[in-house]
PyMOL CGO cylinders between C-alpha atoms (Angstrom):
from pymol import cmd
from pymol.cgo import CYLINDER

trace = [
    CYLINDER, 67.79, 89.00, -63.32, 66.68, 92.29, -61.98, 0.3, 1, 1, 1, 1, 1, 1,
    CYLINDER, 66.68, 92.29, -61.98, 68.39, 95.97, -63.37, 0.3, 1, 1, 1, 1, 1, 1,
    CYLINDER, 68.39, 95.97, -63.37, 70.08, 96.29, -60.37, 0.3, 1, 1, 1, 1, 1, 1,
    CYLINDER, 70.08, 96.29, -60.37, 71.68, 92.20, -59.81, 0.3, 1, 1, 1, 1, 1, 1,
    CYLINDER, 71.68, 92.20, -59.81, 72.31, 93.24, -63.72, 0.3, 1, 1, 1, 1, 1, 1,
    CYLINDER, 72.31, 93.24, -63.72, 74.60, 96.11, -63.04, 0.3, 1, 1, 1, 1, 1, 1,
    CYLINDER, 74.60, 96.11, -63.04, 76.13, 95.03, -59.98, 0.3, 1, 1, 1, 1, 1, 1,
    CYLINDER, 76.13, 95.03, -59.98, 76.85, 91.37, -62.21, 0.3, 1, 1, 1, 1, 1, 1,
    CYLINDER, 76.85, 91.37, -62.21, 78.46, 93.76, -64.75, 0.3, 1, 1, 1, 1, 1, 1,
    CYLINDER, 78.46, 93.76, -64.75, 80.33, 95.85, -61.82, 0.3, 1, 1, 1, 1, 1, 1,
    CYLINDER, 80.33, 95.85, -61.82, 81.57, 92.02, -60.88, 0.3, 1, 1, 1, 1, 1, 1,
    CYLINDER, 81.57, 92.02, -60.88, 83.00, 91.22, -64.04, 0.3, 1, 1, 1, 1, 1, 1,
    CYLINDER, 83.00, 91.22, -64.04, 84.29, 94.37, -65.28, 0.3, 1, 1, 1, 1, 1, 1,
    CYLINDER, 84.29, 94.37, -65.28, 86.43, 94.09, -61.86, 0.3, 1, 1, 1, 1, 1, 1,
    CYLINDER, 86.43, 94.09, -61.86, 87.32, 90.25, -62.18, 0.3, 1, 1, 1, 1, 1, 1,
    CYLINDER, 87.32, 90.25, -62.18, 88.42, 91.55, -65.68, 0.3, 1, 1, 1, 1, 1, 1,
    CYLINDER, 88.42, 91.55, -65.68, 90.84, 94.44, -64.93, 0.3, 1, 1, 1, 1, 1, 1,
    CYLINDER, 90.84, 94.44, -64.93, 92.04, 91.68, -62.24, 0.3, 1, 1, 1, 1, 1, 1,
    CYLINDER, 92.04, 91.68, -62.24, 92.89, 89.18, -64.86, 0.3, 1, 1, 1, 1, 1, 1,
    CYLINDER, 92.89, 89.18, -64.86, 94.17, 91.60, -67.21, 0.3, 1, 1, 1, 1, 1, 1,
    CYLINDER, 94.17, 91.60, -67.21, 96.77, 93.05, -64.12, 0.3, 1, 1, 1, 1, 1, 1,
    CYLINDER, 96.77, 93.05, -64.12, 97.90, 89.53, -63.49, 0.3, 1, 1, 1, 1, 1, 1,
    CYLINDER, 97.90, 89.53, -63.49, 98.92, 89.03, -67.07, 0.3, 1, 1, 1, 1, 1, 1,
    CYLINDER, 98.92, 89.03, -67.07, 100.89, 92.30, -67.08, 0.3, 1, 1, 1, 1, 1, 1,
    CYLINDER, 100.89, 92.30, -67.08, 102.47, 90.96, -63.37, 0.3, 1, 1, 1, 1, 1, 1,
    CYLINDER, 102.47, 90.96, -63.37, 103.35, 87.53, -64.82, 0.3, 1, 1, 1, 1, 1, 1,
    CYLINDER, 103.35, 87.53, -64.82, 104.69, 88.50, -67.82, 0.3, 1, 1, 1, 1, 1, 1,
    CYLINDER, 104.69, 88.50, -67.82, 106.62, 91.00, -65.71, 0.3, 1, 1, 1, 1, 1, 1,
    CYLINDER, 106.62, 91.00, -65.71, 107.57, 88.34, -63.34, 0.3, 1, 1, 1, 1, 1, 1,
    CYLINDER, 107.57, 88.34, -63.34, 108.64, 85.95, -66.13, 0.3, 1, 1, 1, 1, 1, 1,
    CYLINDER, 108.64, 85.95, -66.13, 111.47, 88.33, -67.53, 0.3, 1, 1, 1, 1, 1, 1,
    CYLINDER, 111.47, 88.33, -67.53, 112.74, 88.50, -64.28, 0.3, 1, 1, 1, 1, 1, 1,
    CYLINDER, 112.74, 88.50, -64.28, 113.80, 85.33, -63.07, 0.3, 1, 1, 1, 1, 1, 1,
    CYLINDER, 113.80, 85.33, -63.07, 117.50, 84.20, -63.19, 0.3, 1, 1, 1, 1, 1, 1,
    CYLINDER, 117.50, 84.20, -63.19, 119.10, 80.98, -61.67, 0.3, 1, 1, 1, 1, 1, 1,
    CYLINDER, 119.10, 80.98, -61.67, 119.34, 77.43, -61.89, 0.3, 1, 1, 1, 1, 1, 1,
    CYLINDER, 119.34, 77.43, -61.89, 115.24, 76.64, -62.26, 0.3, 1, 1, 1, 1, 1, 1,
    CYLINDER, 115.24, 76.64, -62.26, 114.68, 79.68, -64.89, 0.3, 1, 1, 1, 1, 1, 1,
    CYLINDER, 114.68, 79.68, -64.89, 113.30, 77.72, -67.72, 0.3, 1, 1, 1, 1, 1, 1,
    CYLINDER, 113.30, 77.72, -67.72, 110.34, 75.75, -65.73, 0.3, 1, 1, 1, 1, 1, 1,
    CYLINDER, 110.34, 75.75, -65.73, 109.25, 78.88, -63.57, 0.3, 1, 1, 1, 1, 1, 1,
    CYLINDER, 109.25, 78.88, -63.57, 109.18, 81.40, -66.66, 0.3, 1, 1, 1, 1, 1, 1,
    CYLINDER, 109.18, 81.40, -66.66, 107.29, 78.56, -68.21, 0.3, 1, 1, 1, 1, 1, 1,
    CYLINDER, 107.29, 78.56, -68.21, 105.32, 78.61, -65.69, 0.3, 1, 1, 1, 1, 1, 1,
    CYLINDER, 105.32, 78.61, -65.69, 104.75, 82.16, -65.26, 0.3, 1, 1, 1, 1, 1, 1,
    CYLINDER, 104.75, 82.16, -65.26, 103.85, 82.71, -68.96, 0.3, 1, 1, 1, 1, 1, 1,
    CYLINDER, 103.85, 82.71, -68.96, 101.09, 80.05, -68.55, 0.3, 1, 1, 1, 1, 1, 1,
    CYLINDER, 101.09, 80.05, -68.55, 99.59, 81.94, -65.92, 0.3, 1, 1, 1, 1, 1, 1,
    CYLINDER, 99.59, 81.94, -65.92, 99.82, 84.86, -67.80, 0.3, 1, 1, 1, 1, 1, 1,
    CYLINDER, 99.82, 84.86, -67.80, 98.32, 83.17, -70.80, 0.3, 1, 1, 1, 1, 1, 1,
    CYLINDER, 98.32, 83.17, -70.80, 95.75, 81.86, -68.32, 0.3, 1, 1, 1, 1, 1, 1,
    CYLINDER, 95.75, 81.86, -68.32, 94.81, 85.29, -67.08, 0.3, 1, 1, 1, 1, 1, 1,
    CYLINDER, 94.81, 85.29, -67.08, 94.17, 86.77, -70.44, 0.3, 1, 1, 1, 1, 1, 1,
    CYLINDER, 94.17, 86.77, -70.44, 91.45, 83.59, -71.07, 0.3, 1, 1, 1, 1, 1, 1,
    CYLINDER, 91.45, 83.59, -71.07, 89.83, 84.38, -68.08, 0.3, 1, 1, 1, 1, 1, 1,
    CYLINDER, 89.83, 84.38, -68.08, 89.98, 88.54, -68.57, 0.3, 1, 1, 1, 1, 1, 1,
    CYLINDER, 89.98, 88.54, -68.57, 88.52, 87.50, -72.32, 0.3, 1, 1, 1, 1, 1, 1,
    CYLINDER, 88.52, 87.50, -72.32, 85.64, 84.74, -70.65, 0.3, 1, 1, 1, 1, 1, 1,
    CYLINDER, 85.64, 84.74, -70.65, 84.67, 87.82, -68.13, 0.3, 1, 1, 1, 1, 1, 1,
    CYLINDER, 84.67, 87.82, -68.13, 84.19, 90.12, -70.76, 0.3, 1, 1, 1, 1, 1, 1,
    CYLINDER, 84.19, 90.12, -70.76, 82.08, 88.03, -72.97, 0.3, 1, 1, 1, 1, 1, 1,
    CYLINDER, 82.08, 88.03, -72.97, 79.72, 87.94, -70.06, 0.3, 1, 1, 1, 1, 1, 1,
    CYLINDER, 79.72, 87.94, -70.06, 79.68, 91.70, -69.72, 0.3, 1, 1, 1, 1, 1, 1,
    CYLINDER, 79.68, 91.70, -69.72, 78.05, 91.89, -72.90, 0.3, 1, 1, 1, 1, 1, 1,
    CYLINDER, 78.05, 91.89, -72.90, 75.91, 89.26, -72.79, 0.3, 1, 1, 1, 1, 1, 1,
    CYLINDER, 75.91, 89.26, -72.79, 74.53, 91.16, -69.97, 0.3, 1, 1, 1, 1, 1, 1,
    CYLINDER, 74.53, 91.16, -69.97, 74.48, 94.07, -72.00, 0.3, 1, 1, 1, 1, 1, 1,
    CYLINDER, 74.48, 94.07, -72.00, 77.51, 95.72, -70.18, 0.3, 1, 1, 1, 1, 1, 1,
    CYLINDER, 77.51, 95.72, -70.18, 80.77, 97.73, -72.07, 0.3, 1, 1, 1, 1, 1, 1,
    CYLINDER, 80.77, 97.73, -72.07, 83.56, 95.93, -70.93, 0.3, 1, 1, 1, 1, 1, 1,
    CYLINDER, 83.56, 95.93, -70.93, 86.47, 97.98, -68.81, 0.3, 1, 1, 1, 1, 1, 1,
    CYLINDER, 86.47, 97.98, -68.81, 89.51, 99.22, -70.14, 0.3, 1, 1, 1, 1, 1, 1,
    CYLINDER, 89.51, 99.22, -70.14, 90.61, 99.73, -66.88, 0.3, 1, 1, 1, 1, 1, 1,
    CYLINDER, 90.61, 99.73, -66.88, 93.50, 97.34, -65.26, 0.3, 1, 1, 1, 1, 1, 1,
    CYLINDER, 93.50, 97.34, -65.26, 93.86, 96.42, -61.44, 0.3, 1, 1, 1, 1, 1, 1,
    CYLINDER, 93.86, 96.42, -61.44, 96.86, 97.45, -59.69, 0.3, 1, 1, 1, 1, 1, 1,
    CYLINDER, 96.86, 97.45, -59.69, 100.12, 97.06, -60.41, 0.3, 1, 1, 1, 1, 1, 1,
    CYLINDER, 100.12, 97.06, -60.41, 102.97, 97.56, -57.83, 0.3, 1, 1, 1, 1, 1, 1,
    CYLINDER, 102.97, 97.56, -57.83, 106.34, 97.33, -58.66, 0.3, 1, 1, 1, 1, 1, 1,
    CYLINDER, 106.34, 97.33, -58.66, 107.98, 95.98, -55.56, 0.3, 1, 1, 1, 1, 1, 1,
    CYLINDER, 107.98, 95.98, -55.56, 111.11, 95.84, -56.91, 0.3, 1, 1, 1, 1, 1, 1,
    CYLINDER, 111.11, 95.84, -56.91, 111.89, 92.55, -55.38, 0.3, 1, 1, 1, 1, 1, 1,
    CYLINDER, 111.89, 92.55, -55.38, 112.70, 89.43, -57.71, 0.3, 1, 1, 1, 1, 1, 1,
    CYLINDER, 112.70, 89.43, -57.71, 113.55, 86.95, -55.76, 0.3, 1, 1, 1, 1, 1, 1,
    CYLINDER, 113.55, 86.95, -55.76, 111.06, 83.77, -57.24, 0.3, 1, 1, 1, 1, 1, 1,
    CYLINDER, 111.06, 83.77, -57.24, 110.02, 83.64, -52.83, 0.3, 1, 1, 1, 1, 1, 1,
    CYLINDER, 110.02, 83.64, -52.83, 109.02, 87.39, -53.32, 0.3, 1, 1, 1, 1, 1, 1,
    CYLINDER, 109.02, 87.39, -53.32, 107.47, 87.03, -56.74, 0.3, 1, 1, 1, 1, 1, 1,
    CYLINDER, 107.47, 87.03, -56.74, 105.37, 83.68, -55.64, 0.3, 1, 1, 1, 1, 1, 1,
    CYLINDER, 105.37, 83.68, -55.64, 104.35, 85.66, -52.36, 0.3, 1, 1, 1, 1, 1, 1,
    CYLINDER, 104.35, 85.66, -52.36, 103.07, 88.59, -54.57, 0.3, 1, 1, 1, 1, 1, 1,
    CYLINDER, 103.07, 88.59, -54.57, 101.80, 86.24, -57.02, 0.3, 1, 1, 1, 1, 1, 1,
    CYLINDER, 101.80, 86.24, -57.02, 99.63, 84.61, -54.04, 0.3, 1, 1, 1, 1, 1, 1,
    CYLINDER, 99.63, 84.61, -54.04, 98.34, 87.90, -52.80, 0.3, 1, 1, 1, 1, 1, 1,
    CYLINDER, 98.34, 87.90, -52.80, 97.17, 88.44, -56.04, 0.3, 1, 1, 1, 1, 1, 1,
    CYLINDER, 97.17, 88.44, -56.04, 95.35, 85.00, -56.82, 0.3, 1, 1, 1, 1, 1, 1,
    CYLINDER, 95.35, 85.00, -56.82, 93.90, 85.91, -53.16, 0.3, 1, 1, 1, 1, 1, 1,
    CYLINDER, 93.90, 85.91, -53.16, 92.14, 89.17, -54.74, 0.3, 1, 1, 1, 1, 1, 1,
    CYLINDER, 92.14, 89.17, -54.74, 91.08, 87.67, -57.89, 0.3, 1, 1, 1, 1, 1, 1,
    CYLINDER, 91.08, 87.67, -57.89, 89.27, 84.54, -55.65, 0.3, 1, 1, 1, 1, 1, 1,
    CYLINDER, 89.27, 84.54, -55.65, 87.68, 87.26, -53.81, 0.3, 1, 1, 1, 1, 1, 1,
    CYLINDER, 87.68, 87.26, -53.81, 86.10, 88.60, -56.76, 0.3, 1, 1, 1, 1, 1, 1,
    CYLINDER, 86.10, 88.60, -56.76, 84.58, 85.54, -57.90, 0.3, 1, 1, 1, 1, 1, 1,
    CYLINDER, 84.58, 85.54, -57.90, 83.36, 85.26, -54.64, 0.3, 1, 1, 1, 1, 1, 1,
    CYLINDER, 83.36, 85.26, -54.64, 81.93, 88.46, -54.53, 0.3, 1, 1, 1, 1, 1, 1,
    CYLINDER, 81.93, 88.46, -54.53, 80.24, 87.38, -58.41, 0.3, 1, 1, 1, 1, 1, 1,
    CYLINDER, 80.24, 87.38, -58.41, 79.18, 84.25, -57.07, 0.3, 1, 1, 1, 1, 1, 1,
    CYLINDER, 79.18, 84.25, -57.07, 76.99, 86.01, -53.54, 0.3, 1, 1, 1, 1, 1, 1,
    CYLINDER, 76.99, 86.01, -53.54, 75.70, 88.25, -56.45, 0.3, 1, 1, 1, 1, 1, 1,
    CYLINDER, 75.70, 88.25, -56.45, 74.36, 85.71, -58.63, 0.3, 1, 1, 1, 1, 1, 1,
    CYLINDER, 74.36, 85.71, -58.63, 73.13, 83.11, -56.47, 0.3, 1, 1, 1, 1, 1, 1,
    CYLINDER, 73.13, 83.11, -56.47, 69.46, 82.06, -56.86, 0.3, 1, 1, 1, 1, 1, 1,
    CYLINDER, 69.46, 82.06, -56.86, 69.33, 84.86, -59.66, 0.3, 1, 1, 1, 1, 1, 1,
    CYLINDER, 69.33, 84.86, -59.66, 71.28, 83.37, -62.87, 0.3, 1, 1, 1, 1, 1, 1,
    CYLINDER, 71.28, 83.37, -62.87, 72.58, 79.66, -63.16, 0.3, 1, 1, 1, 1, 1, 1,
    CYLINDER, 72.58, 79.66, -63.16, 75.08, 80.85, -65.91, 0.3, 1, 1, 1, 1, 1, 1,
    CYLINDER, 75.08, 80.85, -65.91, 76.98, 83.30, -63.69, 0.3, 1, 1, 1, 1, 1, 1,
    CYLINDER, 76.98, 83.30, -63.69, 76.74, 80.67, -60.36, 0.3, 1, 1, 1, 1, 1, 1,
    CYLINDER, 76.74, 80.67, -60.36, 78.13, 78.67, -62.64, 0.3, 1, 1, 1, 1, 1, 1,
    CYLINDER, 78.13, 78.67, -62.64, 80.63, 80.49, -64.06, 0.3, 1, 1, 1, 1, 1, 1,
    CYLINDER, 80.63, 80.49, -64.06, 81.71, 81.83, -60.27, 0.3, 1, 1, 1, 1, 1, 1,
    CYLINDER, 81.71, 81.83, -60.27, 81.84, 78.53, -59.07, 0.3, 1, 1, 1, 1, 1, 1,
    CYLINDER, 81.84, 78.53, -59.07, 84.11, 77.45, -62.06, 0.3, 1, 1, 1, 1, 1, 1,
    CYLINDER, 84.11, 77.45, -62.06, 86.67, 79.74, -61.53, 0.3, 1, 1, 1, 1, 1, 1,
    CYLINDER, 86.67, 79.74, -61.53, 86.61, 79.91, -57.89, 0.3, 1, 1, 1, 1, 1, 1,
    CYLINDER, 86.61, 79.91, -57.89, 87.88, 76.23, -57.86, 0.3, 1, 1, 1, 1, 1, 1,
    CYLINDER, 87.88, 76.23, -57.86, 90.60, 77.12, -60.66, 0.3, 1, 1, 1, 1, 1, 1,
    CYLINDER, 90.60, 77.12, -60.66, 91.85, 79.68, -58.05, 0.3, 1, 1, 1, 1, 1, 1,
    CYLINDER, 91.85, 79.68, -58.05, 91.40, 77.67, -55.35, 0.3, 1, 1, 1, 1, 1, 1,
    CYLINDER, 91.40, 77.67, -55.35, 93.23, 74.77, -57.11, 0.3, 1, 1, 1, 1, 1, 1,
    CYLINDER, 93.23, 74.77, -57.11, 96.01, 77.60, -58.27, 0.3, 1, 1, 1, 1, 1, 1,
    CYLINDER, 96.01, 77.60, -58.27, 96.67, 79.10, -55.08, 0.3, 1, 1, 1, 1, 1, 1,
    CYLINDER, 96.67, 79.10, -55.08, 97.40, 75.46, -53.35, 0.3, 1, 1, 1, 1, 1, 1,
    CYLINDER, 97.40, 75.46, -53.35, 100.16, 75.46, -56.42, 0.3, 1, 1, 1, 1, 1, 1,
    CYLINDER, 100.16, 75.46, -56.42, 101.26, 78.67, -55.39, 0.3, 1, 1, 1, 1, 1, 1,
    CYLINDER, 101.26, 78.67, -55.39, 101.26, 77.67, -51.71, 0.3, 1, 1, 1, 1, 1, 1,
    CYLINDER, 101.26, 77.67, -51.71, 102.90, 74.53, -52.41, 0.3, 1, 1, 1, 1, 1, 1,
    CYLINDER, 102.90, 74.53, -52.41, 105.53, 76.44, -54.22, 0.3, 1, 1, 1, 1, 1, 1,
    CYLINDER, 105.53, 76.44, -54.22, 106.61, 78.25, -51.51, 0.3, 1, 1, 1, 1, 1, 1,
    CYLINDER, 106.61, 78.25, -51.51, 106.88, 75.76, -48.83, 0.3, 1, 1, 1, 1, 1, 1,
    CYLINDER, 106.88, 75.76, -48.83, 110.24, 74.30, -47.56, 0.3, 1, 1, 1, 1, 1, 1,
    CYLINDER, 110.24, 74.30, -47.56, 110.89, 70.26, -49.66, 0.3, 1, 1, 1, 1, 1, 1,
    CYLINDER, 110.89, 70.26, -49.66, 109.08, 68.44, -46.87, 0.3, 1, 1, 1, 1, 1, 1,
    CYLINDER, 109.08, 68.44, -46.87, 106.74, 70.76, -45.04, 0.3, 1, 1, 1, 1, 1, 1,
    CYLINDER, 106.74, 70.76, -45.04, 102.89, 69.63, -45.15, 0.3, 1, 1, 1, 1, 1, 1,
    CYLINDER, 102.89, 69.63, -45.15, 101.66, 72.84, -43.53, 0.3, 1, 1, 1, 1, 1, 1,
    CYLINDER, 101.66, 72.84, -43.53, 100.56, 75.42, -45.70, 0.3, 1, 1, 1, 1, 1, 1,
    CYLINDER, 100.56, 75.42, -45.70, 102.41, 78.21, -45.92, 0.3, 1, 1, 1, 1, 1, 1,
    CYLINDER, 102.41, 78.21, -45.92, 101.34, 81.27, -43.87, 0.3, 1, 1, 1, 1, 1, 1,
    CYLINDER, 101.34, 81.27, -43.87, 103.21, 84.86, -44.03, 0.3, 1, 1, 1, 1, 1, 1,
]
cmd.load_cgo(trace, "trace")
């Protein structure tokens, strides 16, 4: 790979990292504050996604510095919306998933035809997002609706 594919492979995963590392902050946000009737499975829930996001923060940054890269301290946005409804906290939760596939996306056009292990790697956790926001979308359909669910 070229000094410049390098860097802009670096840029890639220093930003899929601060992604990561924001969704573990806005799940483990999210999983304090649900109340009602399905608590226990959805703050289950949440802190596995949370857990999740700190795997995938920690597999980014290994590739940083096997590219030679510093890994970011930085963290992706965080919005407090103040809503807490589990509707409003899935929506927000798929808006986010929606940014982190974009990354990998954005990782993946960078890579292709220039390193197998990052193509790879992008194409790995593209389907893990893909495959995690049909859950979310699921999630927030009405019991019986096939459609996805569109805002």
């Amino acid at each position: 790979m070229d000094e410049v594919k390098n860097q802009l492979a670096i840029d890639a995963l220093n930003r899929i990292m601060e992604l990561e590392l924001a969704g573990v902050v806005r799940y483990t946000h999210y999983s304090l504050m649900v109340y009602g009737y399905n608590r226990i499975p959805i703050v289950s829930w949440l802190k596995d996604n949370a857990q999740e996001g700190l795997g995938h923060a920690h597999r980014a940054g290994e590739l940083v510095t096997l590219l030679g890269g510093h890994p970011s301290l930085k963290i992706g946005a965080l919005l407090e919306t103040a809503k807490h409804d589990i509707g409003d906290i899935l929506r927000e939760s798929l808006e986010h998933e929606k940014n982190a596939l974009a990354a990998y996306y954005a990782l993946l056009k960078i890579a292709e035809g220039t390193s197998v292990l990052l193509e790879d790697y992008a194409r790995d956790m593209i389907v893990q997002e893909e495959m995690h926001l049909d859950e979310v979308n699921k999630m927030l359909r009405r019991p019986g609706d096939m459609a996805p669910f569109n805002e």
